[in-house]
Backbone as numpy.savetxt, mean C-alpha at the origin, in Angstrom:
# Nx Ny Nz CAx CAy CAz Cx Cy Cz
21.65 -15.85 -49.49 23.08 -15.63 -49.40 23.69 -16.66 -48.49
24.45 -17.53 -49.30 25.33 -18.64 -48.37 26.52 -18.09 -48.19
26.62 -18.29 -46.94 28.46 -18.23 -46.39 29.02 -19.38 -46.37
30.61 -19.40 -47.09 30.88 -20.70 -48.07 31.48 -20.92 -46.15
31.44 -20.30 -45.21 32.39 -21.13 -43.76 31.12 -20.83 -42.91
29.83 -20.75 -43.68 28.62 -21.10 -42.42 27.79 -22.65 -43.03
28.22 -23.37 -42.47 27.67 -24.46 -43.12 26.12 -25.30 -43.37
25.70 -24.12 -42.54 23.70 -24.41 -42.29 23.54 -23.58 -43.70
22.41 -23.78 -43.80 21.54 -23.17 -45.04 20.89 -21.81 -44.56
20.51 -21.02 -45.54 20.02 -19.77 -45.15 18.94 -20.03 -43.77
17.97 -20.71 -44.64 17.04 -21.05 -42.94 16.87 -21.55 -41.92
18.41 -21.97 -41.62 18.97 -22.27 -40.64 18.96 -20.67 -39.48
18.75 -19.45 -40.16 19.86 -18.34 -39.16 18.40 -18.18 -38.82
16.84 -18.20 -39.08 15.77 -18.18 -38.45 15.44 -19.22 -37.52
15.80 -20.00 -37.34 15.53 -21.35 -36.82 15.33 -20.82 -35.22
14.97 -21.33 -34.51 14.60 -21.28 -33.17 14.79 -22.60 -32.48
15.22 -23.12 -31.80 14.68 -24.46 -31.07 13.63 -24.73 -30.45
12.92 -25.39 -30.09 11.71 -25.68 -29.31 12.08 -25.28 -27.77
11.29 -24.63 -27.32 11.03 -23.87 -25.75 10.20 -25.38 -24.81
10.48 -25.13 -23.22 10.26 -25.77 -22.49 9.40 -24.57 -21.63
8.04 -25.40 -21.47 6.88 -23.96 -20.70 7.07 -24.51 -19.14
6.71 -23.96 -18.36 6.97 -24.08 -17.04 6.14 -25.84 -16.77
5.32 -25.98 -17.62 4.46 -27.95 -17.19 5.64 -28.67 -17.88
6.93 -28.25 -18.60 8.07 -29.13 -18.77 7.92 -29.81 -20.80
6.65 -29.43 -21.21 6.34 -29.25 -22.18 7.15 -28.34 -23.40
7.23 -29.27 -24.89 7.81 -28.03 -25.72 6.76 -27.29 -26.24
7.23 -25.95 -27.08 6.65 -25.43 -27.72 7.57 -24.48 -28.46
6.79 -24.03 -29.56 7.73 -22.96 -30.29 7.42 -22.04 -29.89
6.63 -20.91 -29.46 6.76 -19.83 -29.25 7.71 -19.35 -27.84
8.71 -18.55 -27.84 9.34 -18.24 -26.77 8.58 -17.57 -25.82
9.43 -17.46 -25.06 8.33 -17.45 -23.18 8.31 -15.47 -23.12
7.17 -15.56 -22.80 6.77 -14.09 -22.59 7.86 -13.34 -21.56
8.22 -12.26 -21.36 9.14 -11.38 -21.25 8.54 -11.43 -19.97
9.60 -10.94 -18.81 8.26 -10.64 -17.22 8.14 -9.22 -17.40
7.18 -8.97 -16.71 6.83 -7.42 -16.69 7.60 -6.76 -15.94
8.15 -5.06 -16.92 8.53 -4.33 -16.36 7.65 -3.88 -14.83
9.19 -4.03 -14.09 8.65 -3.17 -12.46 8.13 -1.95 -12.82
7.48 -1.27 -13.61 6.67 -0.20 -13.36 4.68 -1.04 -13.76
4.93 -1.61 -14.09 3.54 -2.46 -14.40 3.49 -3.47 -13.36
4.43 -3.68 -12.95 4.68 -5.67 -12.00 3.44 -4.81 -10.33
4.11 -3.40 -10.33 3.88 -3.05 -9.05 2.57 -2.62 -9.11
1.74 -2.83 -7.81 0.66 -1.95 -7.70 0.48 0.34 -7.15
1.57 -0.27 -5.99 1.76 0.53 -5.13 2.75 1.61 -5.38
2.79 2.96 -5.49 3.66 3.32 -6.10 4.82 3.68 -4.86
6.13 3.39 -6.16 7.39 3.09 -4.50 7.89 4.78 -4.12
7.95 4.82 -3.44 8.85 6.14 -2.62 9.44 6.86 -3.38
9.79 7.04 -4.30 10.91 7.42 -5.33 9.89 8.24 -6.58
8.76 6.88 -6.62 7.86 7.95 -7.70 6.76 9.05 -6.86
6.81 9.37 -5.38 5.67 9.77 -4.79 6.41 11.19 -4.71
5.25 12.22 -4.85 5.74 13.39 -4.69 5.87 14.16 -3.52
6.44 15.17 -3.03 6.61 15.39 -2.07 5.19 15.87 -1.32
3.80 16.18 -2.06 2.84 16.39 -1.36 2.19 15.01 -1.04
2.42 14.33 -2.09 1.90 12.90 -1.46 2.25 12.49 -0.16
3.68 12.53 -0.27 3.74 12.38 1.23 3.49 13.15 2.50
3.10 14.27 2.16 2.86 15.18 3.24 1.33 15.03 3.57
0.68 14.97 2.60 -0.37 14.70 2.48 -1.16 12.96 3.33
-0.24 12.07 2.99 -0.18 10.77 3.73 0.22 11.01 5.58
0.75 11.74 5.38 1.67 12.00 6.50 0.80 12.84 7.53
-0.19 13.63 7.08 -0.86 14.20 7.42 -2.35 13.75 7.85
-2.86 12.87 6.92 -3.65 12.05 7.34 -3.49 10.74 8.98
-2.03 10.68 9.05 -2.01 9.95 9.70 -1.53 11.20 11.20
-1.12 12.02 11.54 -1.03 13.23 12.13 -2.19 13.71 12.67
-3.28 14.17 11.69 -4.44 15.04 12.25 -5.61 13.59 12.98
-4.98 12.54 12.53 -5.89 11.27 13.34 -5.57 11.16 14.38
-4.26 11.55 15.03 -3.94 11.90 16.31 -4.47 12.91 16.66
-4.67 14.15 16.08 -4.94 15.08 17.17 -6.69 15.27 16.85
-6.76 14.90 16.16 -8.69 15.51 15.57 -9.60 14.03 15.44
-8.53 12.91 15.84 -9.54 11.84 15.57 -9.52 11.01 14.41
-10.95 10.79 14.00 -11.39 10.36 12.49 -11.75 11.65 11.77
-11.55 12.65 12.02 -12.15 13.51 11.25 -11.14 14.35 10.37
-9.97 14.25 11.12 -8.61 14.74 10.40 -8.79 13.80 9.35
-8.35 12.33 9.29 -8.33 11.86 7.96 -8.92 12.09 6.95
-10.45 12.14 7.38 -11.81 12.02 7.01 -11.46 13.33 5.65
-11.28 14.12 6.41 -10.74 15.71 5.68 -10.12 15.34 4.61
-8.51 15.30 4.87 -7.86 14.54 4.22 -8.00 13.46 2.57
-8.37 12.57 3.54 -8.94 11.75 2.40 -10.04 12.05 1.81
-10.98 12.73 1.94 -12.34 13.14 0.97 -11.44 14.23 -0.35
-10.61 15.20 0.25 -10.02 16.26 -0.52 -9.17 15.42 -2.13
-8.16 14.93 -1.17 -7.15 14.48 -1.84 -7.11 12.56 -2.71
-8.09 11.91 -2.28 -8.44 10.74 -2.76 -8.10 10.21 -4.00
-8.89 11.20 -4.79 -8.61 11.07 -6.54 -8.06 11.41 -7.18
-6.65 12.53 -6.47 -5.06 12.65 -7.00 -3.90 12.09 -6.61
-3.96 11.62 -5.76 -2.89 10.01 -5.10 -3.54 8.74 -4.95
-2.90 7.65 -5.26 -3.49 6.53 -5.08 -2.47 6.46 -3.31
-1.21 6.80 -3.18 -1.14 6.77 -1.55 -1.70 7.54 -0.66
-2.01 8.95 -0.87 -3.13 9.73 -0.15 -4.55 8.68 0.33
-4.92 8.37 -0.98 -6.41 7.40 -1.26 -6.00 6.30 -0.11
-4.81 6.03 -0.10 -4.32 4.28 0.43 -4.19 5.02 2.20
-3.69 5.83 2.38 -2.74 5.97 3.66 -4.00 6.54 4.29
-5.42 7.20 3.41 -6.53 8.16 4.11 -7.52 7.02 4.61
-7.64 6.19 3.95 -8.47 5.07 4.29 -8.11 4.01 5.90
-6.33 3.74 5.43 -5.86 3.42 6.89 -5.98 4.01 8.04
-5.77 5.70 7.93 -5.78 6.43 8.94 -7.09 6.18 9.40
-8.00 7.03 8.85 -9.33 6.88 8.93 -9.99 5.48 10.07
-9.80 4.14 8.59 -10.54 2.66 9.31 -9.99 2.86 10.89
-8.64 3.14 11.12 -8.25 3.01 12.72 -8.31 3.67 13.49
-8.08 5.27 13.09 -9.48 6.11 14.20 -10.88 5.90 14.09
-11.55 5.44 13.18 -13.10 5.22 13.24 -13.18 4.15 14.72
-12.07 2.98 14.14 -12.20 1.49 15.43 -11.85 1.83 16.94
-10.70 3.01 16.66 -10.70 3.50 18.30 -11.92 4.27 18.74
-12.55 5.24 17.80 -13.84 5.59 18.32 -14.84 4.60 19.17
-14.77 3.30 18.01 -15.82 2.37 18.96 -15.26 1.63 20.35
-14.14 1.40 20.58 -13.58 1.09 21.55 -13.74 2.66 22.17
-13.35 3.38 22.22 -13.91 4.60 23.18 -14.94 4.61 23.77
-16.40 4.29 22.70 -17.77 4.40 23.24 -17.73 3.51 24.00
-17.29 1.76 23.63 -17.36 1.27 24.49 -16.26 1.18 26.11
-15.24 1.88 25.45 -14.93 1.85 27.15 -15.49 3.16 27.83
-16.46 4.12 27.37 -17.25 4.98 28.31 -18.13 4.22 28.86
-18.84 3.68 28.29 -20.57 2.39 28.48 -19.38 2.09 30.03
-18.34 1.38 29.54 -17.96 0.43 30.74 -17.02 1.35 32.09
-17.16 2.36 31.88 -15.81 3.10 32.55 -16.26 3.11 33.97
-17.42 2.99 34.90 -17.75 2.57 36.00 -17.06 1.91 36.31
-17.01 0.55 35.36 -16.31 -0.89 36.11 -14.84 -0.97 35.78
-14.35 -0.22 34.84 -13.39 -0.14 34.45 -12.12 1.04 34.74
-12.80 2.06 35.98 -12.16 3.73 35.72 -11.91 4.08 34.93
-12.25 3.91 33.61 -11.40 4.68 32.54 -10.38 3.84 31.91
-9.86 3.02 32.41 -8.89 2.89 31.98 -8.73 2.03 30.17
-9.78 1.43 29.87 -9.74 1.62 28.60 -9.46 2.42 27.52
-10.35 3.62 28.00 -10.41 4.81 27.35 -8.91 5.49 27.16
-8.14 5.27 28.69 -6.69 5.84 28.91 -5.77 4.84 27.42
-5.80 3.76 27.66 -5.15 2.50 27.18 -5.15 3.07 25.47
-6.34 3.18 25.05 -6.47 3.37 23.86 -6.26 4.73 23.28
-6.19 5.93 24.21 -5.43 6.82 23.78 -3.91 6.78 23.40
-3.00 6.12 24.45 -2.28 5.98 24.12 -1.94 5.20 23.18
-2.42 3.80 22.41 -2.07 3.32 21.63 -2.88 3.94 20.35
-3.45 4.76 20.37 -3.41 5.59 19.30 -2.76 6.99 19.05
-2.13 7.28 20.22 -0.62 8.37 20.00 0.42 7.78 19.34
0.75 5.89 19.76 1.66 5.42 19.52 2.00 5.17 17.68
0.57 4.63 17.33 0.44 4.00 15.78 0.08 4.83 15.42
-0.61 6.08 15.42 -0.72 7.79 14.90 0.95 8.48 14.63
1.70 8.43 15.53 3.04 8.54 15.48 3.96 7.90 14.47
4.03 6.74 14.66 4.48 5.67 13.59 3.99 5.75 12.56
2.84 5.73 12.40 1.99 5.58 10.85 2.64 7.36 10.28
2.64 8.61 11.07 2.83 9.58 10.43 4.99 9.81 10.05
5.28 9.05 10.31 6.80 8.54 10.02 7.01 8.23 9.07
6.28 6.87 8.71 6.67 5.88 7.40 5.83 6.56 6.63
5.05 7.04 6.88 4.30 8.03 5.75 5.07 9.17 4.78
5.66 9.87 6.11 6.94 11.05 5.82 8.48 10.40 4.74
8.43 9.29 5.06 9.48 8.48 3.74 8.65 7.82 3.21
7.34 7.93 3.14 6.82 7.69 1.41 6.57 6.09 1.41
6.63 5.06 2.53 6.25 3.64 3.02 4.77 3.36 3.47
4.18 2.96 2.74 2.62 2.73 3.16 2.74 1.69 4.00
1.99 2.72 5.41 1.99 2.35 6.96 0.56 1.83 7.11
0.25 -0.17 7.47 -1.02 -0.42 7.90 -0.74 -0.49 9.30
-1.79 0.07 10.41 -2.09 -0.42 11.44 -1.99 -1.82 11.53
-1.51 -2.78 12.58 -2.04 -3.64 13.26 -3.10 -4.31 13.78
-3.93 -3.17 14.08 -5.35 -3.74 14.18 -6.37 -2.68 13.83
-6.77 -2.90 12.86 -8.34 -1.83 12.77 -9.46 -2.66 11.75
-10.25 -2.08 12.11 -11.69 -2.71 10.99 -11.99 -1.93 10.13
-11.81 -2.77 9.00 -11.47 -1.85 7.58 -13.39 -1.91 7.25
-13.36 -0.89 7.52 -14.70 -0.91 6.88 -14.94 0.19 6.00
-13.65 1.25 5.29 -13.85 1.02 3.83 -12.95 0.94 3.00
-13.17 0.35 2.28 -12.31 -0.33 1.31 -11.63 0.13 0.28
């Protein structure tokens, strides 16, 4: 079907022009679509987390203040394989009370030469990032420590 005021030929209205790929190169096939933000992301954002997720995150980072590594430990063994932020936030909690544990042992070994005060030091900076971490948890923001040794993964 020609249109007597379209002056290309029928296979003209398929026509495509040649594409430029990101090396500056043509080609005919057009450029792949970017991925929808529900695929682009790994992490799921605040908005899709449910309200136990976060309590649950929130909690992990809470009972590591008051119980240690063993609150998380709890935590994350239970809940692991029904949140990927539970799984994410139990592991953080966890790796950074496990690392204050070893800084504990070792500031007992040393607390002769030291009074304690390691031991003091690192309580408090694990009230502080126990605190914080159980915050951004509570709005659903996956909270890493600053410093811990991730030893699991």
């Amino acid at each position: 079907m020609s249109d007597s005021n379209n002056p290309l030929p029928d296979s003209a209205d398929s026509f495509r022009p040649p594409a430029l790929d990101q090396s500056g190169a043509f080609h005919d096939k057009p450029p792949e679509p970017p991925l929808p933000q529900s695929q682009a992301t790994v992490a799921p954002t605040p908005a899709e987390l449910t309200a136990e997720d976060k309590q649950m995150g929130m909690l992990c980072h809470l009972l590591g203040v008051l119980l240690g590594f063993v609150g998380p430990l709890i935590i994350w063994l239970i809940k692991k394989d029904q949140s990927k932020f539970v799984d994410s936030q139990g592991k953080e909690a966890l790796n950074f009370h496990l690392t204050l544990l070893i800084g504990h042992v070792i500031g007992a070994a040393t607390s002769c030469v030291t009074l304690g005060i390691i031991n003091m030091v690192l309580w408090v900076v694990g009230l502080v990032f126990g605190i914080m971490g159980t915050i951004e948890a509570n709005k659903g923001n996956e909270y890493r420590y600053p410093f811990a040794i991730r030893m699991i993964k």
